[in-house]
C-alpha positions in Angstrom: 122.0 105.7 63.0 123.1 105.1 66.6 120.6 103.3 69.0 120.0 106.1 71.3 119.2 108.4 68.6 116.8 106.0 66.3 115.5 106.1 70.1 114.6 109.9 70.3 113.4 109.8 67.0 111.0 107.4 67.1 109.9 108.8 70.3 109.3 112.3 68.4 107.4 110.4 66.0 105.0 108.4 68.0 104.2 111.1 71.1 105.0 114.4 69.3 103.8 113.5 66.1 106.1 115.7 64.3 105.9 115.2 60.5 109.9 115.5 60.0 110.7 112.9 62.3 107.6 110.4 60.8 109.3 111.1 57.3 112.5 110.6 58.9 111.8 107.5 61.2 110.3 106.1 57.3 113.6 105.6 56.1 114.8 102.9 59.3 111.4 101.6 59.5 109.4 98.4 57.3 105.6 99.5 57.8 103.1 97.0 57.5 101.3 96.0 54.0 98.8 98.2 53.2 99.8 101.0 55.8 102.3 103.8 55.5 104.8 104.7 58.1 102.4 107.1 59.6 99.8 104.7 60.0 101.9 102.1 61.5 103.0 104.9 64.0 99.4 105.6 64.4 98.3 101.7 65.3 101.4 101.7 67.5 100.4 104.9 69.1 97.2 104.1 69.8 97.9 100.0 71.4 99.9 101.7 73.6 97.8 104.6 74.8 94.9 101.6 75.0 97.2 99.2 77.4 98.4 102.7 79.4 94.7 103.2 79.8 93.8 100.2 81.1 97.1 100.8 83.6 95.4 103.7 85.2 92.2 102.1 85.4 93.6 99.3 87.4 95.8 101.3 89.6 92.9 104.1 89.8 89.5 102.5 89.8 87.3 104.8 92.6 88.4 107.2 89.8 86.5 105.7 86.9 84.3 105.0 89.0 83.4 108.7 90.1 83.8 110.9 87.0 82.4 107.8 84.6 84.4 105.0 82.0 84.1 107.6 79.0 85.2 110.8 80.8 88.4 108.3 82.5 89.6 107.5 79.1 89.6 110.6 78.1 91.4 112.2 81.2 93.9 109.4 80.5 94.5 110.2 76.9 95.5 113.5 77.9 97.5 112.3 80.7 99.3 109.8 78.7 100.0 112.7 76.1 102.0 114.6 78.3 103.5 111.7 80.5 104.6 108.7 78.4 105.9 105.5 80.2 109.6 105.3 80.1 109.8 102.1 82.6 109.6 98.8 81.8 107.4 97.8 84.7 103.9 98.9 84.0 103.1 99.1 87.4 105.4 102.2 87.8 103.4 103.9 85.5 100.5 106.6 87.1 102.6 108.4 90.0 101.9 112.1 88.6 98.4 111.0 88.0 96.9 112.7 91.1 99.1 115.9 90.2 97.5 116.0 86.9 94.3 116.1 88.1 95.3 118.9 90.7 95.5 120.8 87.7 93.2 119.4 85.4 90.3 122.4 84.6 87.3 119.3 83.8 87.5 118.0 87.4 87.7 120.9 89.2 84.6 120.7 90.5 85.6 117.7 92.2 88.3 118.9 94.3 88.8 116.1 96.8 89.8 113.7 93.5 93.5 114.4 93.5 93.6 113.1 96.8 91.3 110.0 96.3 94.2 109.5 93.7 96.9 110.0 95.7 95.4 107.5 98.3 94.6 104.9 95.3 98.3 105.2 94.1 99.5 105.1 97.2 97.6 102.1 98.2 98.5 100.3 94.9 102.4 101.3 95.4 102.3 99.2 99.0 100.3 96.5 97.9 103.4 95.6 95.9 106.0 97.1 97.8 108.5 94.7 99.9 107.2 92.3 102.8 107.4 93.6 106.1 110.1 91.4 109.0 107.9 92.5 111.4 109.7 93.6 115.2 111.9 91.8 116.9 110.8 91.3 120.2 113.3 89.6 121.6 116.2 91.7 120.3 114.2 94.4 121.5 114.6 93.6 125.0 118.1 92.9 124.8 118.9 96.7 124.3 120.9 97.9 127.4 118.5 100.3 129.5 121.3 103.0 128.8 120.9 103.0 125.4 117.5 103.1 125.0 117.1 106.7 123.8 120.0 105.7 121.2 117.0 103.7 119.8 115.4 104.3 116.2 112.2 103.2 115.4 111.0 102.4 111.7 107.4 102.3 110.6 106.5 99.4 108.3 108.8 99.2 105.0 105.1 99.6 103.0 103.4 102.9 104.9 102.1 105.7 103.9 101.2 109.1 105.9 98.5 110.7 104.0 96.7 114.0 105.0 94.0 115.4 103.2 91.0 117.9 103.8 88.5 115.8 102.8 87.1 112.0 103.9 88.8 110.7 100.9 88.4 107.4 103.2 85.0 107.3 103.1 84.7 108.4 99.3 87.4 105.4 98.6 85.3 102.9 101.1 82.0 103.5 99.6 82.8 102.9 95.9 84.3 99.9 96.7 82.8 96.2 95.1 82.1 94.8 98.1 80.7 97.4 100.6 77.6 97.1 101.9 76.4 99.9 103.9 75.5 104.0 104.1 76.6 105.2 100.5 76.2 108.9 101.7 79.6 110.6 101.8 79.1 114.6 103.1 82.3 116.6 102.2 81.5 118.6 105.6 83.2 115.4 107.7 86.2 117.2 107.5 89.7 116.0 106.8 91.5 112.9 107.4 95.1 111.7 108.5 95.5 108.0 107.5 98.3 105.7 108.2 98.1 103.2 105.4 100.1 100.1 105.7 100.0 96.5 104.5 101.3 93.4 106.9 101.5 90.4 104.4 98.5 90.3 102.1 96.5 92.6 104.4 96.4 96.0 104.0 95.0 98.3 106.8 93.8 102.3 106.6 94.1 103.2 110.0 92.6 106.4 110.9 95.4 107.6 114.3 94.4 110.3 116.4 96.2 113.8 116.9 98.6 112.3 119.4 99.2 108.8 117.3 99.8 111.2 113.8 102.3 112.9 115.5 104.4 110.1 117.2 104.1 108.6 113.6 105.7 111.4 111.8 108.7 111.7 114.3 109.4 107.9 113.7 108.9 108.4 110.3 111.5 110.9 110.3 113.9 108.6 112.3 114.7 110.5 115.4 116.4 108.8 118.5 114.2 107.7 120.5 115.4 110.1 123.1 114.9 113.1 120.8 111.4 111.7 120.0 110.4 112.1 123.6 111.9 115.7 123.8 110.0 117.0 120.9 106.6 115.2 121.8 107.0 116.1 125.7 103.8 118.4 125.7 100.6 117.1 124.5 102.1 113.4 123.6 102.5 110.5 126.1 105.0 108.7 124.1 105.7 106.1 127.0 101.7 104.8 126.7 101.7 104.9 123.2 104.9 103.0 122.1 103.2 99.7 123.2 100.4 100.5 121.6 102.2 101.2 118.5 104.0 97.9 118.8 100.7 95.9 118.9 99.6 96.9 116.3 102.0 96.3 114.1 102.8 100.1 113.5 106.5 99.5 114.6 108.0 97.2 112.3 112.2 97.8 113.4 115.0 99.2 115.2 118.2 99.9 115.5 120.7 101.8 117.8 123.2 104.4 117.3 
């Protein structure tokens, strides 16, 4: 039997369970002493749903932390049912996480946790994303005048934009080990729009304000600089904030057409 295909069956036989291809996967397999195929399967099955579990509590700990250990492990069970890990690097593992729970009928009465999970992945994602260079200055200011609006501006390499209707900041900030503080979160704060970044080993949630949020977005999406100005002319002084932006470390590149 070809590789690929002693690949798909084993895969049947350890996720879908399916008794033909268990009887099947028998023939190529050596089983343990004392354990049938299908046991062997089962041992398998279950390490590996164990270490996945442990995956998602790592990369999603305010989770456990808000619907309990026991109900966790048993969200992630049926998560890991229906979304097995095809990388080899564990910590790729957990992206439709915060999409499962969107849908998931037990936490439904918790409807700000998709987003708490979405800002958990998020933040685990650019805690082990790719260093920032941080802005060249000095190149910077060697940019002809007349080509200024030729510029393009580029948010940190590890940032996030990250809306939600609820102070999933707060919830996050609270249930964290080392807070000390008001443990009172009221879901009538409202919404959030965070800008979550890391610069070396610190990361930041910055909380930008209407103006800030949208000067972000049109950097994000890598206008000229010229075209920035023109969509942002009403209700954003783009001149005041681009300084701004580049103190704090918010602008982390250029480059020019």
């Amino acid at each position: 039997m070809e590789a690929i295909a002693l690949q798909n069956l084993f895969y049947q036989a350890v996720w879908e369970k399916d008794s033909a291809s268990i009887e099947e996967l028998s023939k190529h397999i050596k089983a343990a002493r004392n354990l049938t195929p299908a046991e062997g399967l089962a041992v398998y099955r279950g390490n590996v749903v164990g270490n996945l579990t442990q995956t998602l509590k790592s990369i999603y700990p305010v989770c456990s932390q808000l619907v309990g250990e026991k109900f966790f492990e048993a969200t992630s069970a049926q998560f890991i049912s229906q979304f097995p890990c095809f990388s080899p690097d564990l910590g790729d593992y957990g992206e439709q996480f915060p999409d499962f729970l969107a849908d998931f009928e037990p936490v439904a009465n918790l409807p700000y946790l998709p987003d708490v999970a979405r800002l958990e992945w998020f933040w685990h994602r650019v805690f082990i994303g790719e260093d920032t260079t941080g802005l060249d200055l000095q190149r910077l200011a060697e940019v002809p005048q007349e080509r200024w609006g030729e510029l393009i501006f580029y948010l940190p390499k590890n940032s996030v934009l990250l809306e939600s209707a609820y102070p999933i900041h707060r919830i996050w900030q609270v249930n964290q080990a080392d807070y000390q503080g008001d443990l009172t979160v009221s879901l009538a704060e409202g919404g959030v729009k965070i800008f979550l970044w890391r610069k070396g080993y610190d990361m930041h949630i910055d909380l930008p304000s209407a103006p800030e949020w949208e000067l972000l977005k049109a950097f994000q999406s890598n206008h000229p600089f010229e075209e920035v100005c023109e969509q942002l002319a009403e209700g954003t002084d783009v001149s005041s904030l681009l300084p701004l932006f580049v103190q704090r470390g918010w602008i982390d590149d250029f480059s020019v057409l």
